[in-house]
Backbone as a ProteinNet text record, in pm:
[ID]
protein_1_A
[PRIMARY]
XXXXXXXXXXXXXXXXXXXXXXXXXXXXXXXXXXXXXXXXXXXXXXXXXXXXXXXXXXXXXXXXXXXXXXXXXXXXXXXXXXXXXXXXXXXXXXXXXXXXXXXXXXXXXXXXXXXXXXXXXXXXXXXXXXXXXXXXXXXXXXXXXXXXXXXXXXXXXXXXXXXXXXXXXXXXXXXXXXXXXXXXXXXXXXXXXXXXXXXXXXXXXXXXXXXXXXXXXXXXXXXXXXXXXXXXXXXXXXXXXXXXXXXXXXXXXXXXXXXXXXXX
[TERTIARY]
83.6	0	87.3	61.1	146.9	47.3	141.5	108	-20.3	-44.4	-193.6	-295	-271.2	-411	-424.5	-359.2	-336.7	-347.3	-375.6	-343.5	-501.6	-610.7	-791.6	-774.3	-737.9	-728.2	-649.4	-524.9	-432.5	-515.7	-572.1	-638.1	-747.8	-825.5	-888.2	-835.4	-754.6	-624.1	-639.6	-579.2	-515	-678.8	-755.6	-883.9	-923.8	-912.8	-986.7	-842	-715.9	-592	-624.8	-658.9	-665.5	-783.2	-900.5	-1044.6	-995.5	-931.1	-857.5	-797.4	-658.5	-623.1	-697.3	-815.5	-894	-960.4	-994.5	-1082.3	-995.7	-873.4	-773.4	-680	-630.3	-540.2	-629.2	-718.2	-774.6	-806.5	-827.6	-828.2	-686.2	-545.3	-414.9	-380.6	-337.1	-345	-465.4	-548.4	-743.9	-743	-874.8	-903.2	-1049.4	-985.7	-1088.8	-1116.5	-1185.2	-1255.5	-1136.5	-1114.5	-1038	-1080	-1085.6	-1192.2	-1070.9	-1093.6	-1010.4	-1082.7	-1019.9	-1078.9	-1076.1	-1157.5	-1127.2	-981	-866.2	-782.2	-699.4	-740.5	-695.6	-624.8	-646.3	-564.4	-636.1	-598.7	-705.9	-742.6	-898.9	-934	-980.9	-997.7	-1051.8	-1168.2	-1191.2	-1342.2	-1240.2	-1131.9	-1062.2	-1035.7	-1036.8	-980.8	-1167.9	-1225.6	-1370.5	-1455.8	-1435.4	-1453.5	-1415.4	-1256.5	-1193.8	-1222.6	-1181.4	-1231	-1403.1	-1500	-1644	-1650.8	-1518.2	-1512.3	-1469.4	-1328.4	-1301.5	-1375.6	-1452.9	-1572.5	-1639.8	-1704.8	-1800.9	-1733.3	-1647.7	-1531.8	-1531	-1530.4	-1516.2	-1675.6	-1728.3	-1860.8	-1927.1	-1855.6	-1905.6	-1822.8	-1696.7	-1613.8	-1612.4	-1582.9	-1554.5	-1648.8	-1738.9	-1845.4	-1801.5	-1773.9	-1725.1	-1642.5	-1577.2	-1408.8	-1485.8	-1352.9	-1363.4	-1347.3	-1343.4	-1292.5	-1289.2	-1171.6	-1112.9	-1072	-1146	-1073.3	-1072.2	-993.6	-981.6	-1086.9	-1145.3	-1249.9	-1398.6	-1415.4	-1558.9	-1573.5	-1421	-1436.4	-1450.5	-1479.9	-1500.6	-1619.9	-1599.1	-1696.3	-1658.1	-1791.7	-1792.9	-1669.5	-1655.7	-1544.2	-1487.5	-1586.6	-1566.8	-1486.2	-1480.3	-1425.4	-1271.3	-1201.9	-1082.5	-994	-1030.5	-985.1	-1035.3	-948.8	-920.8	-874.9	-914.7	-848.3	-890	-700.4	-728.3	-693.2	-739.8	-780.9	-749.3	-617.7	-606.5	-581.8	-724	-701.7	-620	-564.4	-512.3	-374.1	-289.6	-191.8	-111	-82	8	-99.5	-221.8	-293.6	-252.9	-177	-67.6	28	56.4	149.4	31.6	-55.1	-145.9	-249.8	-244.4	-357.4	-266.1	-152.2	-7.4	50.6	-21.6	50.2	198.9	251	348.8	293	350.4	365.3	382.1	420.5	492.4	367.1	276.5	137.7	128.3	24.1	-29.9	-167.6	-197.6	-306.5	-246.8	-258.5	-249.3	-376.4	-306	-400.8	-370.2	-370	-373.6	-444.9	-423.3	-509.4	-406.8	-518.2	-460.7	-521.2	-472.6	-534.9	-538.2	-617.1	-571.1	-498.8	-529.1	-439.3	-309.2	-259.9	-86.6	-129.4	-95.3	-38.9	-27.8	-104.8	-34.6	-5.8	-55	-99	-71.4	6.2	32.1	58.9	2.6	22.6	11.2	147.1	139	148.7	41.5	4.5	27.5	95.7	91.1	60.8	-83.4	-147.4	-112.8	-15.6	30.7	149.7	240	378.9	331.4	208.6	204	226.6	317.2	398.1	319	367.8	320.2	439.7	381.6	483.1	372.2	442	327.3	443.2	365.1	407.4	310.5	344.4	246.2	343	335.6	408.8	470.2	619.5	713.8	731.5	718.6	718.4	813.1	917.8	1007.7	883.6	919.3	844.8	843.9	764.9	694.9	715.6	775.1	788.1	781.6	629.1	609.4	581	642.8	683.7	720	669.9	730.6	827.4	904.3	1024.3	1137.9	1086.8	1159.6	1224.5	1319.5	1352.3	1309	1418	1305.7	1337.5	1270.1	1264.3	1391.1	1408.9	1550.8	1612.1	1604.6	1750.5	1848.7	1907.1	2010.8	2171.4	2245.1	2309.4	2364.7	2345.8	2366.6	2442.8	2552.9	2573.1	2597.5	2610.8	2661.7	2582.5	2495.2	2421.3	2493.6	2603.7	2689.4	2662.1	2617.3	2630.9	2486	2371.7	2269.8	2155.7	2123.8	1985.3	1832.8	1816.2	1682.2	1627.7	1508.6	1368.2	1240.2	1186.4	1073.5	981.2	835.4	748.9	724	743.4	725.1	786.4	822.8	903.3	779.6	639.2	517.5	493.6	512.4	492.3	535.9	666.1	790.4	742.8	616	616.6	526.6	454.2	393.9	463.1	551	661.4	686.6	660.1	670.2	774.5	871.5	998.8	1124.6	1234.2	1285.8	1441	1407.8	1501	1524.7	1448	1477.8	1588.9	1578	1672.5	1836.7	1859.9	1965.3	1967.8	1889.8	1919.6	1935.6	1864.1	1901.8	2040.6	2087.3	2251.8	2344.7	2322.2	2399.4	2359.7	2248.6	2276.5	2345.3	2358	2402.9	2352.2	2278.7	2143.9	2028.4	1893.9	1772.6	1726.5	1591.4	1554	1397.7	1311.7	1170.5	1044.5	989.2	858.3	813.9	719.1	746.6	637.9	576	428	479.7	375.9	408.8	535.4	559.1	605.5	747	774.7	950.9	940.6	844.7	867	962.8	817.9	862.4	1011	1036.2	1164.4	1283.6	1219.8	1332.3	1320.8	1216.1	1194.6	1254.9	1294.5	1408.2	1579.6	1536.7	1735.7	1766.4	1680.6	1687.6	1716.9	1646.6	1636	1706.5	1769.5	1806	1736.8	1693.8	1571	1454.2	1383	1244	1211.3	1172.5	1113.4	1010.6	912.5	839.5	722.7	563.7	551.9	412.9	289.1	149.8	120.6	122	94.8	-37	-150.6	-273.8	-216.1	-325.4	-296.8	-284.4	-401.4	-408.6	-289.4	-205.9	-75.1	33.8	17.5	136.3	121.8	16.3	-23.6	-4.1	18.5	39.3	171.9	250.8	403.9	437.1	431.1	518.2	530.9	489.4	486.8	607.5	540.9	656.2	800.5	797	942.8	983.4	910	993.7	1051.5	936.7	971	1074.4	1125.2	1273.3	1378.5	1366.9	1505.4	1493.4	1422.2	1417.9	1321.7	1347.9	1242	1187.6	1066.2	1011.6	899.5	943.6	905.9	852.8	822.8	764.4	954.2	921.5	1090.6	1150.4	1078.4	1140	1159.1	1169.5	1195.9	1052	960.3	849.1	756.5	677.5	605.6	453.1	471.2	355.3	240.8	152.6	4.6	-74.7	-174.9	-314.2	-301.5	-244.9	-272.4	-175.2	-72.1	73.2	111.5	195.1	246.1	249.6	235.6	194.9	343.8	450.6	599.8	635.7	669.5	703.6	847	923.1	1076.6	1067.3	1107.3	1194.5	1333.4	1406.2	1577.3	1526.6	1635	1676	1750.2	1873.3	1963.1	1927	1869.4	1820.6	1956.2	2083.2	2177	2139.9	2166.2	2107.3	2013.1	1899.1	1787.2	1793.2	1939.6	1955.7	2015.1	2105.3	2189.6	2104.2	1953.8	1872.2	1750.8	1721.9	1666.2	1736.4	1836	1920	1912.7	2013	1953.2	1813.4	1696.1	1581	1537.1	1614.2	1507.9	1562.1	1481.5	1443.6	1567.2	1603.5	1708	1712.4	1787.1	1768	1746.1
-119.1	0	124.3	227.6	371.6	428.3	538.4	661.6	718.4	719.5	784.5	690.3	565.7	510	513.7	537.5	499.8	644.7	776.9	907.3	923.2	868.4	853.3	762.3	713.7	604.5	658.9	762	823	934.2	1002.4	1113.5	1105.2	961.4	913.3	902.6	809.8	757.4	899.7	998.1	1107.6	1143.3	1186.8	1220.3	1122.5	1014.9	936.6	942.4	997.1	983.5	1177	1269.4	1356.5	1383.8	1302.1	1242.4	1198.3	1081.4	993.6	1073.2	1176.9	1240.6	1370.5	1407	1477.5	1389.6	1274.7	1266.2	1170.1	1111.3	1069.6	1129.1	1262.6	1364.8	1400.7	1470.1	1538.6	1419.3	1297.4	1192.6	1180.9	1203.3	1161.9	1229.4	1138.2	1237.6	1248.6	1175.3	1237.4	1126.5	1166	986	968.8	881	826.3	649.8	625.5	474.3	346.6	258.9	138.5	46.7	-41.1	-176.1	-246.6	-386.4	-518.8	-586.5	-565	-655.3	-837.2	-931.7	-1055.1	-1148.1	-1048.9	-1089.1	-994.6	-930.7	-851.1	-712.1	-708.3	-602.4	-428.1	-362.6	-240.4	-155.6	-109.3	-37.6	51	181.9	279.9	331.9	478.9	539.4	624.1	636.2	652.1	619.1	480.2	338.2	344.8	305	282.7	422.1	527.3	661.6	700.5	664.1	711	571.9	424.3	345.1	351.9	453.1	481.9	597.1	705.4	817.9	754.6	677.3	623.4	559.9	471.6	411.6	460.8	559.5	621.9	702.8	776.8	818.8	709	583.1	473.7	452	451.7	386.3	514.6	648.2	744.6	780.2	738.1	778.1	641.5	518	413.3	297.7	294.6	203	34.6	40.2	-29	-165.9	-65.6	-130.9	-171	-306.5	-378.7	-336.5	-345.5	-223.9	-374.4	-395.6	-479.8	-401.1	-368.9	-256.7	-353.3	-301.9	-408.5	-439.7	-305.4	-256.9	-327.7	-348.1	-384.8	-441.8	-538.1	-641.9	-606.9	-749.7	-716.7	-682.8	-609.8	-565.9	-575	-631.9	-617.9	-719	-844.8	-952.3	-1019.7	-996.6	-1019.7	-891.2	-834.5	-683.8	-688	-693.6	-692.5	-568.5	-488.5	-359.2	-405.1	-368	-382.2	-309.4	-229.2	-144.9	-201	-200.6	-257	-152	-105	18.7	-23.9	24.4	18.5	144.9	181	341.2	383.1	327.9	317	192.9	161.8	85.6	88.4	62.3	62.9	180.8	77.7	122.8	123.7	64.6	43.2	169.6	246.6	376.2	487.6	465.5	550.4	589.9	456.8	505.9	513.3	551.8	582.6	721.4	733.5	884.2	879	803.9	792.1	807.8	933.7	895.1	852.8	672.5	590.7	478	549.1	482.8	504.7	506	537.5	515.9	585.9	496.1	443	323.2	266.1	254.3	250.7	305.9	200.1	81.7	-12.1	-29.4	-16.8	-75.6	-217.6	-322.8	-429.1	-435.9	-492.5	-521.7	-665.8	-744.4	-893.7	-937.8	-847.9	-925.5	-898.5	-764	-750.6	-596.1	-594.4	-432.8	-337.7	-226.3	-126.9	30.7	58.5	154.5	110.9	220.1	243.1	381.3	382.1	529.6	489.9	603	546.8	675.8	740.7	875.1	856.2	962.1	994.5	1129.4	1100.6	1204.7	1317.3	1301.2	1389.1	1436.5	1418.2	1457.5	1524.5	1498.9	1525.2	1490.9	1342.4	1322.4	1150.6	1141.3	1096.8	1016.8	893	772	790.1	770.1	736.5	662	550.6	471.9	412	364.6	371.1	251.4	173.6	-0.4	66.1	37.1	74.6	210	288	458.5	487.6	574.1	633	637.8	624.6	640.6	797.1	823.1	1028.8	1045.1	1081.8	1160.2	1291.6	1324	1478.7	1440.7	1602.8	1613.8	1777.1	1774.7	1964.9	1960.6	1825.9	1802.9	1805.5	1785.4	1743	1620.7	1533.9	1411.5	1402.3	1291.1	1225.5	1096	1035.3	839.2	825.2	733.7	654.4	592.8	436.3	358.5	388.6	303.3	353.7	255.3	240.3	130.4	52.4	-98.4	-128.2	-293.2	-326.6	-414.5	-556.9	-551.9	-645.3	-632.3	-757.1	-820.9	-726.5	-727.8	-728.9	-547.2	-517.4	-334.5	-282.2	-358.1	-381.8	-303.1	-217.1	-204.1	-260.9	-321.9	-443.2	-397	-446.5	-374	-468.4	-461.6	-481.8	-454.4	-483.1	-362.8	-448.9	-563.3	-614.6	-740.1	-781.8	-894.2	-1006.1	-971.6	-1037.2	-1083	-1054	-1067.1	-1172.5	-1184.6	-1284.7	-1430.2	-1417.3	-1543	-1643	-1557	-1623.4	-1701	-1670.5	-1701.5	-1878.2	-1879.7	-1983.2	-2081.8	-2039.7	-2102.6	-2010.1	-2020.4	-1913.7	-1892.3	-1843	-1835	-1666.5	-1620.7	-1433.6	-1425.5	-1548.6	-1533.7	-1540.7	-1611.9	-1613.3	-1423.4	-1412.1	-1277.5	-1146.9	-1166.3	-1095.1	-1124.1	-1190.6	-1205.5	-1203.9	-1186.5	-1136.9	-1023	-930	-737.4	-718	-589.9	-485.9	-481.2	-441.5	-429.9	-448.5	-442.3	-465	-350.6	-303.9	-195	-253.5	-226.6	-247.8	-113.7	-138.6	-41.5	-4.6	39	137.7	68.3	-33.7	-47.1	-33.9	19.5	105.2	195	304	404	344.2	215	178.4	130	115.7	68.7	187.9	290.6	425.7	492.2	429	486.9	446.3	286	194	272.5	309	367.9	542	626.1	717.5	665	553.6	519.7	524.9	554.5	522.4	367.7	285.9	112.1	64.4	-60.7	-141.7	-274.7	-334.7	-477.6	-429.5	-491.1	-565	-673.1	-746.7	-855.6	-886.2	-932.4	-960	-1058.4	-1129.6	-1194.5	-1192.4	-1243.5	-1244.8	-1128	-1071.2	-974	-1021.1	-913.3	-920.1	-871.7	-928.9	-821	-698.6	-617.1	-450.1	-418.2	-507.2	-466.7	-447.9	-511.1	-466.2	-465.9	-486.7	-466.3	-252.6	-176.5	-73.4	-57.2	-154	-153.1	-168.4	-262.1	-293.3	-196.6	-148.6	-16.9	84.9	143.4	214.4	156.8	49.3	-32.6	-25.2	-86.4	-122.3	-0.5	89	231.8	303.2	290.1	376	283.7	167	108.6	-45	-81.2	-204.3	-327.7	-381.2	-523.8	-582.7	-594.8	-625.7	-815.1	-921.6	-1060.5	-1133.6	-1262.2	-1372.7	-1378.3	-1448.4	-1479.5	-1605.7	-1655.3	-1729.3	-1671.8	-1522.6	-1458.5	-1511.2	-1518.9	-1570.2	-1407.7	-1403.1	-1262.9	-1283.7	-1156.5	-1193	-1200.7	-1277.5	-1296	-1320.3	-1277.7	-1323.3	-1444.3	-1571.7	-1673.1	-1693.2	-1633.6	-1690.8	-1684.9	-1703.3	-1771.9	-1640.2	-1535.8	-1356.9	-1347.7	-1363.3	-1315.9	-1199.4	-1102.9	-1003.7	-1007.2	-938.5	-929.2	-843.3	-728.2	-567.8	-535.6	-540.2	-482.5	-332.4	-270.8	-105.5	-127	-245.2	-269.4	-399.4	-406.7	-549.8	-658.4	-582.7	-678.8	-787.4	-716.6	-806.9	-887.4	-922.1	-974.2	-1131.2	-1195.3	-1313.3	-1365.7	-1277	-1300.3	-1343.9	-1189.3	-1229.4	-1347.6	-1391.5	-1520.9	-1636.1	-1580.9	-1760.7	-1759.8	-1597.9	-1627.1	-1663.6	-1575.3	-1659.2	-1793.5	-1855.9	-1989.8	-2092	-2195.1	-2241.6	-2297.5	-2361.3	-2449.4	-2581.1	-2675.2	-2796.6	-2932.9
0	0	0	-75.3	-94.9	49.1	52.2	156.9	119.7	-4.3	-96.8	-31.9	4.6	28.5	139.4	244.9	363.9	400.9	397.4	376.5	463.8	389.8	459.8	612	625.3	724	842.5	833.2	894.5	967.7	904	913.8	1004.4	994.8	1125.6	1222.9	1240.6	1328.4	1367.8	1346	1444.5	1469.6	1391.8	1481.8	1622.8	1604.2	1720.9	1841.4	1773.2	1909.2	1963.1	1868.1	1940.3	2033	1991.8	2090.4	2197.9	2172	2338.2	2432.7	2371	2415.2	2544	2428.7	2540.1	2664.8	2595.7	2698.9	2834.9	2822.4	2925	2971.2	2937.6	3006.1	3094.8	3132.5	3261	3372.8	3323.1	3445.1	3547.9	3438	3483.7	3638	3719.5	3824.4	3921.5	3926.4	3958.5	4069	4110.3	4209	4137.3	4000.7	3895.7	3966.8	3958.9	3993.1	3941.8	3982.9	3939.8	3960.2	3851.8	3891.4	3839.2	3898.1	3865.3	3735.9	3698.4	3530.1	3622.4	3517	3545.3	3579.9	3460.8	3499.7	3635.2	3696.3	3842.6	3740.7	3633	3575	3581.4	3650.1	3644.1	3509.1	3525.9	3423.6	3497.7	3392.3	3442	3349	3460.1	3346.4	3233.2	3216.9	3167.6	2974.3	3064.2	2947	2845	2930	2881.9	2811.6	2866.6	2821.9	2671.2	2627	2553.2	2435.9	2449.6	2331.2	2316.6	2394.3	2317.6	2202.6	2210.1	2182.2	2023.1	2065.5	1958.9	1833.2	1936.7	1807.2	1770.7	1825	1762.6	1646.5	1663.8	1513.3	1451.2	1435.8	1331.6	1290.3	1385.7	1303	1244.5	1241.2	1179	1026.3	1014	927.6	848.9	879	825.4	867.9	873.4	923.5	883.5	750.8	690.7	721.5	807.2	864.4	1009.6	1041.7	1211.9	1300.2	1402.7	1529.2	1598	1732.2	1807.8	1910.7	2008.9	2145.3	2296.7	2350.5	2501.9	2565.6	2580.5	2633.2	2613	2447.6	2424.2	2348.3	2324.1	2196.8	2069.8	1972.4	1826.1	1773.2	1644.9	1555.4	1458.4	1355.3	1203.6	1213.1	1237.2	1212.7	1081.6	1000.3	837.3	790.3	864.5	761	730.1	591.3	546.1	646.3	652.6	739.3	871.8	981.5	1108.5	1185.1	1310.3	1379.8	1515.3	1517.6	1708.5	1783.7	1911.4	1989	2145.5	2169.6	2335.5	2384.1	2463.9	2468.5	2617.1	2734.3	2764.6	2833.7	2710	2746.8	2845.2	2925.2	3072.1	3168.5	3221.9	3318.1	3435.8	3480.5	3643.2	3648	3535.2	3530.9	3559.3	3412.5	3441.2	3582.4	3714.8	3823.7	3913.5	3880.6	3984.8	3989.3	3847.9	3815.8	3745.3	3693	3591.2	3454.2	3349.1	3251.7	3131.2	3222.3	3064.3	3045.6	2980.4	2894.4	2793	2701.1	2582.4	2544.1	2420.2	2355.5	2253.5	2237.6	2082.6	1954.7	1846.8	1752.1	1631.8	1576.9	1467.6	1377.3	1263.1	1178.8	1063.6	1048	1015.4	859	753.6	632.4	604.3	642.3	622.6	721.1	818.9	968.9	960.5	824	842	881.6	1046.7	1033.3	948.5	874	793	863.9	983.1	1084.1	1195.9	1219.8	1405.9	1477.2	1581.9	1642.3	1754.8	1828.9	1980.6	2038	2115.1	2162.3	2307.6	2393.1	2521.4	2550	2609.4	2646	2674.4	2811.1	2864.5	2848.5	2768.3	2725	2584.8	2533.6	2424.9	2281.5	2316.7	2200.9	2133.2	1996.9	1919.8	1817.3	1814.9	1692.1	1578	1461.2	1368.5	1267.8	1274.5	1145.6	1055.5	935.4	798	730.5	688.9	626.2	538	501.4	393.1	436.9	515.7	509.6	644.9	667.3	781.5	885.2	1051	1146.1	1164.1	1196.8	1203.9	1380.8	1410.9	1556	1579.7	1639.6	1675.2	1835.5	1876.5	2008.5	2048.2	2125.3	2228.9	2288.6	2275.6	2329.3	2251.6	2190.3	2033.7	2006.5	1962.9	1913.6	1736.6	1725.1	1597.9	1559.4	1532.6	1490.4	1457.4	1471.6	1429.9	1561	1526.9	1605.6	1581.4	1684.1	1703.2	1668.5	1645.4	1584	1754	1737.1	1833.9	1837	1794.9	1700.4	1811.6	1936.7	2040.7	2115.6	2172.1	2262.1	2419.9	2420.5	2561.3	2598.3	2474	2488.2	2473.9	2464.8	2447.2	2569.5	2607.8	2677.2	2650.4	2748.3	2769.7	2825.9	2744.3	2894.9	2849.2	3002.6	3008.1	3055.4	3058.9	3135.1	3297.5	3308.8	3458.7	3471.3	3604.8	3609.8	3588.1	3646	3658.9	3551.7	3432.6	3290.2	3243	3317.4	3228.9	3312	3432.5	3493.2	3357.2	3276.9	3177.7	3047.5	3053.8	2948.1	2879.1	2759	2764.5	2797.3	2829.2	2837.3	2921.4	3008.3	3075.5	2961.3	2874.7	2784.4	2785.7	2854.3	2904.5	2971.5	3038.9	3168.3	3096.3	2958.7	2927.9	2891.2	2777.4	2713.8	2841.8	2928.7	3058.1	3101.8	3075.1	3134.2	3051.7	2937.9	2812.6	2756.4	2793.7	2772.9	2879.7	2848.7	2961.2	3082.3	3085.1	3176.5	3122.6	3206.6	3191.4	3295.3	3226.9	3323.1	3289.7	3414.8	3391.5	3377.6	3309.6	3275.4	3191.1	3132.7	3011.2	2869.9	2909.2	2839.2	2681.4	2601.2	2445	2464.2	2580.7	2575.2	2597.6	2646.6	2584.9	2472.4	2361	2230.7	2148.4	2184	2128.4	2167.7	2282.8	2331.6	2237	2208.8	2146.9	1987.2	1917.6	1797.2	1777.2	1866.1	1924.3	1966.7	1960.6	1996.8	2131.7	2189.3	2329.8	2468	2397.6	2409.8	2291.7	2293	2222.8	2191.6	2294.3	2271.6	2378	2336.7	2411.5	2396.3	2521.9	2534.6	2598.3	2580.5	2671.6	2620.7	2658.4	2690.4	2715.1	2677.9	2730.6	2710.2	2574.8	2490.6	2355.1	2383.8	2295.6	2170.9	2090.2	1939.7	1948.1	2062.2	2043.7	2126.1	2206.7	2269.4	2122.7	2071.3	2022.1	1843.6	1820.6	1622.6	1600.7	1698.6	1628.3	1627.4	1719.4	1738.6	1614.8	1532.4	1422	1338.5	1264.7	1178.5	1233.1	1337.5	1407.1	1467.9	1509.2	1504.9	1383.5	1273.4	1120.9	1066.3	1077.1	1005.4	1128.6	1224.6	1249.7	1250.7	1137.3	1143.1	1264.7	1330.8	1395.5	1365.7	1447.4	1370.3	1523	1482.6	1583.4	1510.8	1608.6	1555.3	1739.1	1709.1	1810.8	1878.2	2000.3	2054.3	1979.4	1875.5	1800.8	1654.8	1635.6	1517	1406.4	1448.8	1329.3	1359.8	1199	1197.1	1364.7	1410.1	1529.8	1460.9	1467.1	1454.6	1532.8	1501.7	1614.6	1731.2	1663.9	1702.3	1734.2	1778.8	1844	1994	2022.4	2151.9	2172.9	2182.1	2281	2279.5	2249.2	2269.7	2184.1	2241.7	2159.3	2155.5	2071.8	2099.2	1975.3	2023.5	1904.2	1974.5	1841.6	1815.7	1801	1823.6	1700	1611.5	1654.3	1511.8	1482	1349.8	1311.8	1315.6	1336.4	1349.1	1479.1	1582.3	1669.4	1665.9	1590.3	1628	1623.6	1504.3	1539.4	1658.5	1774.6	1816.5	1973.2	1928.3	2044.3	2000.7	1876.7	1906.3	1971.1	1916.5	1990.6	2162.7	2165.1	2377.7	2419.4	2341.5	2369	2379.6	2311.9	2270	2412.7	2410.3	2488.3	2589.6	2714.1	2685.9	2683.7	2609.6	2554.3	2683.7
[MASK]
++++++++++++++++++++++++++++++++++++++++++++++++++++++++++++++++++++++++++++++++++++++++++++++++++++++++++++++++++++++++++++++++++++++++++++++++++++++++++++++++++++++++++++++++++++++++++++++++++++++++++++++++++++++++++++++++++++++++++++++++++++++++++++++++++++++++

């Protein structure tokens, strides 16, 4: 797909992230309600507020197209077009007052990623990636996309967003790649993807990850130069083992499947 087709679709995308935006910045900080989802994971009026705002921009602009949000499930499931919607990613930062959250913003064509946007409310700042196209970084801070060259495992910054995460794992093959970077630092939801898509991070790993966790990642990983795959280097899909793993220098990415994989 060129930038021309994808140009209508973008233009939503930022309408329904500058919607979210309003309506989850004035919560940040608040004593807004927290409920335990089934899995003990908190949501807020926040989270639920902002993917209604969202849909309703889709079922007004693109009716057409699927919508997949954390919040309220699927719609329109036959539809070739797909947008998965996590309007607040890293809710444990967000009812703490940190932050390193986001909304994520995906759209899929056939289940391949072509759209991603990763918005933080309150910093203001914004990833945008589009399939085949440089990652777009606007910010009041300033920065701009691009990894960073990072050619040795041993010189490597790792991260992840919780140690709790990695208990899901299919296999403890983290534990090698944790002892062959540099360090490992924990936190950081979407907003260490984006970090890693600035040159800031070198890998991610992690683990018991949904589609809407991480289908707007790819775009924006690919487009500043990194690669983002399963911990066995296969493309992520719907139906896979939830392992995420993104480089900045695609050099590395064989060096970190191998520490990943299992041990014999």
């Amino acid at each position: 797909m060129t930038v021309d087709d994808l140009t209508p679709f973008l233009n939503v995308a930022t309408m329904m992230a500058d919607a979210a935006r309003c309506v989850v910045r004035p919560w940040f900080r608040s004593s807004l309600a927290v409920i335990d989802k089934a899995d003990q994971s908190p949501v807020t009026l926040a989270d639920r507020a902002a993917e209604r705002v969202m849909r309703a921009i889709l079922a007004e602009c693109l009716p057409d197209h699927g919508v997949f949000g954390e919040e309220f499930g699927l719609e329109n499931e036959s539809a070739s077009y797909r947008w998965l919607l996590d309007p607040v990613d890293g809710t444990r930062s967000f009812v703490t007052g940190r932050p390193m959250f986001g909304t994520l913003i995906a759209l899929l064509k056939d289940g391949v990623p072509v759209l991603g946007m990763i918005d933080q409310p309150v910093t203001q700042e914004r990833w945008i990636g589009l399939a085949g196209q440089p990652t777009r970084f606007i910010s009041p801070l300033g920065g701009q996309a691009g990894t960073r060259a990072c050619k040795e495992l041993a010189q490597a910054e790792l991260s992840c967003t919780s140690p709790e995460m990695l208990e899901s794992a299919p296999h403890d093959g983290w534990k090698t790649l944790k002892k062959r970077a540099k360090r490992m630092t924990w936190g950081g939801d979407c907003y260490a993807y984006g970090l890693l898509a600035l040159g800031q991070i070198d890998i991610i790993a992690e683990c018991d990850m949904n589609p809407w966790d991480w289908a707007a990642l790819v775009p924006i990983v690919e487009g500043a130069g990194g690669r983002i795959t399963a911990w066995d280097g296969s493309p992520l899909h719907a139906d896979g083992d939830r392992t995420v793993l993104a480089v900045g220098d695609i050099s590395l990415h064989a060096e970190a499947v191998r520490a990943l994989a299992p041990s014999p």
